[in-house]
N, C-alpha and C positions, 0 to 999 in steps of 0.2 A: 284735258288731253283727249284726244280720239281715238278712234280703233283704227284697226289694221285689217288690210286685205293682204289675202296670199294666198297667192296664185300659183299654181304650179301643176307642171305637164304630165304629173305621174302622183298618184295619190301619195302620202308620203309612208301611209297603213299598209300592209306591213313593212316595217322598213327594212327590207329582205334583200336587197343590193345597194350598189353604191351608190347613187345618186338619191335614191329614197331615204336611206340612210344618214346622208348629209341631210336633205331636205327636213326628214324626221326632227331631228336636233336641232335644226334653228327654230322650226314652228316648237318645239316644246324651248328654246331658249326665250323667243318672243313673247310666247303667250305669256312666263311671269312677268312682264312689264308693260304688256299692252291688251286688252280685250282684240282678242283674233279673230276672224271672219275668213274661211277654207272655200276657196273654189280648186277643183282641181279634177283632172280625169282619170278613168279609169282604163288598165289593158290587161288584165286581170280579172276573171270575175273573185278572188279574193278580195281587189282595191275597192270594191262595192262593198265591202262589208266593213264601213268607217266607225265602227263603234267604239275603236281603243283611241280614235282621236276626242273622244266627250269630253275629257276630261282640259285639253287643253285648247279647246274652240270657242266661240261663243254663238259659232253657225257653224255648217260647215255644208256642201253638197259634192258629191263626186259623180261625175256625166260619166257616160261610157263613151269609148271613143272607138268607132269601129271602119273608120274609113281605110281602108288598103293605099300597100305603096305604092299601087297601079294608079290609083288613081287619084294619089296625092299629083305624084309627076305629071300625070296629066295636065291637071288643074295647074300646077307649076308654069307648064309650057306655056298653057295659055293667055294665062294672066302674067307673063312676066315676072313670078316672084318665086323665091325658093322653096323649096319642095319639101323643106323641114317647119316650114310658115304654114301650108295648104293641110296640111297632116293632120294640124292642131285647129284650121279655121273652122269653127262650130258654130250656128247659130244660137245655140241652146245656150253655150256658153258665154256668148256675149249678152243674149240675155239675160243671166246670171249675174253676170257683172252689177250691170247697170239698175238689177234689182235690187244688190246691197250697197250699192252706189247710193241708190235715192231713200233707201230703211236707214241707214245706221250712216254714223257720224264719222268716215273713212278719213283722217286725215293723211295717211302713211300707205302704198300700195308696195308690198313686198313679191317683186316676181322673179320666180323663181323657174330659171333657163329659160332661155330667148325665144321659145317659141309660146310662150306665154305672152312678151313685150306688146304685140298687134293687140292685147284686150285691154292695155293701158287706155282711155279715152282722150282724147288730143287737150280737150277742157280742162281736164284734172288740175287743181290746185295745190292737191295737196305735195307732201314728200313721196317720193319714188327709188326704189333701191331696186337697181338690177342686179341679180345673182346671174352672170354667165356660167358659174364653176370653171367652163373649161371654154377656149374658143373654138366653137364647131367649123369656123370655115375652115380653121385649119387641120382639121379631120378630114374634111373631104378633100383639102389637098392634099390628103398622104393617101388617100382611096383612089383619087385621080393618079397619082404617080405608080400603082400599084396596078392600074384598070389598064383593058386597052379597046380597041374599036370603041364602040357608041358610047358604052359605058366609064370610057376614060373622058369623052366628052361630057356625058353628063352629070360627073363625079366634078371635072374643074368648072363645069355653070354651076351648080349648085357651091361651091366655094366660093367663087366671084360674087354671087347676087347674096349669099349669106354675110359673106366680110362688108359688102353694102349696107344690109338690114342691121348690120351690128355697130357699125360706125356710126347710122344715123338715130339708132336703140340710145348707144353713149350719150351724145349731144341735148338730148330731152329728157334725162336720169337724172339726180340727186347724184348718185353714188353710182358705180360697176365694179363687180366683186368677184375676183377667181380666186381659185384653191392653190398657187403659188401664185410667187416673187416670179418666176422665170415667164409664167403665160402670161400676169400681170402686162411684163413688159414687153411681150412681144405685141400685145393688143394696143399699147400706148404707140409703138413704133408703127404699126402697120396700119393704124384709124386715127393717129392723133387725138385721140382722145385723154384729157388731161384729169377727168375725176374716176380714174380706176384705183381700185384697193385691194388687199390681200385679203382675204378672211380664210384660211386653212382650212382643210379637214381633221375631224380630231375622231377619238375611238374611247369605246367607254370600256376602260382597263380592268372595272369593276367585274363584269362579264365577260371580256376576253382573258379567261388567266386560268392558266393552268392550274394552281392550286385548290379551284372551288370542283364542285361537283358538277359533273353533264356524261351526259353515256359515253362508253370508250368504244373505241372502233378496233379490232381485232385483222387487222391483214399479214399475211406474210410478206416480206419485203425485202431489204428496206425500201422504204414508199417515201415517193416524191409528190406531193402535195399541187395542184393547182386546185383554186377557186375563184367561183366567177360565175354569171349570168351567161349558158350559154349556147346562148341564139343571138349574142353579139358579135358583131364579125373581128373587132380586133382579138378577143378571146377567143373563139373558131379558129381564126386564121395564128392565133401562138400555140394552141395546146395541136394542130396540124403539124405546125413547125417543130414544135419541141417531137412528139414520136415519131414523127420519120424523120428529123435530120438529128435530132440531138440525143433524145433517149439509146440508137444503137451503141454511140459511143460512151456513151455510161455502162451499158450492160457488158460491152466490153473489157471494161473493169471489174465491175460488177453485176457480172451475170445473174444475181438474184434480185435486182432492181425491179421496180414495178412504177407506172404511173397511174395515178389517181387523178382522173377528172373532176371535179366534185362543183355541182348547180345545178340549175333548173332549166330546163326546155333545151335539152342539148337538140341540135340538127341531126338531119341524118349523117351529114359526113364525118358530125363529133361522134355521132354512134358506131361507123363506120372503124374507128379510130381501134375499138374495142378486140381486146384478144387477151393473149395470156400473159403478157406485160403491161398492159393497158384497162385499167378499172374505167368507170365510165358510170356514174354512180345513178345519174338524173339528181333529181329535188331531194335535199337531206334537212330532216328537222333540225339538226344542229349541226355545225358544220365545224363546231370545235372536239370533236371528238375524231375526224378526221387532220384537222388542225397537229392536235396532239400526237395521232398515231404518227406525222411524216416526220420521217429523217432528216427531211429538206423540205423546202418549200418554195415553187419556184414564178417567176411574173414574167413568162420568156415573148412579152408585147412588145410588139413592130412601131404600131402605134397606142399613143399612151399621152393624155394630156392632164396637166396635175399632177393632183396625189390620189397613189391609188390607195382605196380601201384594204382593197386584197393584204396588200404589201403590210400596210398597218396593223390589221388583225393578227397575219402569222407575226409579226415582231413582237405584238402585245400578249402570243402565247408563248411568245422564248424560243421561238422556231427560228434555226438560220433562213436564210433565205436570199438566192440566188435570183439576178433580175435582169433583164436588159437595160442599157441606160434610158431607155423613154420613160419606163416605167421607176426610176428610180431617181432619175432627177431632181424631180419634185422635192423629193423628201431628203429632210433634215435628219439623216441616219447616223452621223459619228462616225462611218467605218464600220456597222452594225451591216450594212447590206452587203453584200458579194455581187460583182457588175460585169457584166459582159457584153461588148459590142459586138459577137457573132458568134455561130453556133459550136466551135470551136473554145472559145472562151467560157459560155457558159457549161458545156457540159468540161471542162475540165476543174473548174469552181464547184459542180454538183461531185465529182469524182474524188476531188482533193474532201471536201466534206463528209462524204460516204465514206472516207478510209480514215478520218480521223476526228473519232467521238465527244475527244475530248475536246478540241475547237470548234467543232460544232455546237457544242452546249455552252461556252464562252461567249459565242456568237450570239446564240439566243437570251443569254441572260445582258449580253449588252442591249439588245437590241428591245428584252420590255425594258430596262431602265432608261434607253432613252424616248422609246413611244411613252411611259408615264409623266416623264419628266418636261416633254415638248407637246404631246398631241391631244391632251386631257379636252375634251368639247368647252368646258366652261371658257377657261384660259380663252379657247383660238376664238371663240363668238362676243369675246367682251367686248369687240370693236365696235359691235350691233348698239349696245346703248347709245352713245352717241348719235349715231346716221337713225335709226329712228324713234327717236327722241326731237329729234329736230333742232339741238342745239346749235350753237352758233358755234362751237368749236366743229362739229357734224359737216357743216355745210364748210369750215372752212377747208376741211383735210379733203373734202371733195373737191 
């Protein structure tokens, strides 16, 4: 049997948001079954500091990646290709590649999000498993629908040339893997592409749970919980929406409400957001201690493709939690989520919660019973034996 390459767009060290997170958990599900080999980049200078991956690698290098969005798009325009391709095109990295390509005995290339797919080599023989997670062209068609002048233009080409790259990603894959059933099937419908599969997100219950120990957070409140990486613009652009159109109406009810922003590299307009209803925390060593502290917990994203992490963690602390349906979709909650299709809805769901204690706390203890019971990592990654393994049962479900 051979080793494995894995690729991927974002170191998976620290696994400190969602996509790293997911990514974390497969390279540590793989590595017990296969000798693994880490390429991957850095935007972090923490993701430079690979050392908690020794233990599940058998190589590993992480490149910096310092090219701007200026001049990825540029490069885009020029050469005809999407502008989430150009971002990630590095020479250093394709050197990399082809340097564990020709060392070690690669039968299996595990790449992880599409803008990794271009360091596949046309040659390869081996097995190839594409981790989409999520499909980005249809991200940027909700940024296009959102955009206007130039920028609505160059939200739907970067959609157009991306749903391209990912139709013709499928047709040369083993396998293509999203984090639901519902973008599964939108991918099959909109590329025809016939070997896509589920592989979920799952959360480790072990460490999100309220009964162990980690620092408590002390606010006055009650506090409404967001978390999230944020200098992402769907997150920007929900926790904007949530204080100024939805938090008034909560405080209206309950005038001693507060919102908690809580992540890393918040923008200036996330900072901007900040006042005396509005926390805004920046980068928190532990974010379950905030977790803990809210009343509520809220995922109030426009766009939202998957499963969000977010949503899973507060569930796996017993925390209710209030969401819009993109971001709730995804998930297999029982009735465990609270869902709202406008700003209206959700903050009457966050109001109805804040006045009564007692189904709030119902709600969260539904909602870790059914994150343990469906989202445990081992369970959602068993599919992974099979697809790289190479079996023939592997290649036929593809």
């Amino acid at each position: 049997m051979g080793d494995l390459l894995f690729l991927a767009h974002r170191s998976p060290f620290p696994p400190d948001r969602g996509d790293k997170i997911r990514a974390y958990n497969v390279l540590k599900y793989l590595s017990s079954r296969k000798r693994v080999h880490l390429l991957a980049f850095a935007d972090d200078r923490r993701d430079l500091d690979h050392g908690g991956l020794a233990s599940l690698t058998a190589s590993r290098e992480v490149l910096w990646r310092g090219k701007s969005r200026v001049v990825a798009t540029l490069e885009a325009l020029a050469q005809g290709k999407p502008a989430s391709l150009t971002a990630f095109d590095d020479k250093a990295m394709r050197a990399a590649v082809a340097d564990v390509l020709a060392r070690e005995a690669i039968d299996t290339i595990y790449v992880f999000s599409g803008q990794m797919a271009q360091y596949v080599p046309a040659d390869f023989g081996g097995r190839v498993i594409m981790d989409f997670c999520d499909m980005d062209s249809l991200k940027f068609a909700d940024y296009a629908k959102g955009s206007h002048g130039p920028m609505r233009w160059l939200m739907a080409r970067e959609a157009g040339a991306l749903q391209a790259f990912e139709q013709a990603t499928a047709r040369r894959v083993d396998a293509s893997l999203f984090v639901s059933a519902a973008e599964a099937q939108i991918f099959r419908v909109r590329t025809g592409a016939q070997n896509v599969q589920v592989v979920e997100n799952g959360i480790d219950t072990d460490f999100f749970d309220p009964d162990v120990a980690f620092e408590t957070v002390d606010v006055a409140g009650p506090l409404i919980v967001f978390t999230g990486q944020m200098d992402y613009r769907p997150n920007v652009e929900a926790v904007t929406w949530f204080a100024r159109d939805i938090l008034p109406m909560i405080r209206a009810a309950h005038p001693g409400a507060r919102f908690a922003i809580v992540g890393r590299h918040p923008t200036d307009a996330v900072r901007a957001l900040a006042g005396d209803a509005v926390i805004v925390t920046g980068e928190v060593a532990d974010v379950r201690g905030w977790l803990a502290a809210a009343a509520c917990v809220v995922a109030p994203l426009k766009i939202a493709r998957g499963i969000q992490n977010k949503v899973l963690e507060a569930m796996a602390m017993a925390q209710p939690v209030v969401a819009s349906m993109p971001a709730s979709e995804g998930i297999d909650h029982d009735g465990a989520i609270l869902s709202g299709a406008g700003a209206d809805d959700i903050a009457r769901a966050v109001v109805e919660l804040l006045g009564d204690r007692d189904r709030a706390d119902a709600l969260g203890r539904k909602a870790r019973e059914q994150v343990k019971r469906r989202y445990g990592w081992t369970a959602r990654l068993a599919l992974l034996d099979a697809l790289v393994g190479g079996s023939s049962a592997a290649r036929s479900a593809a």
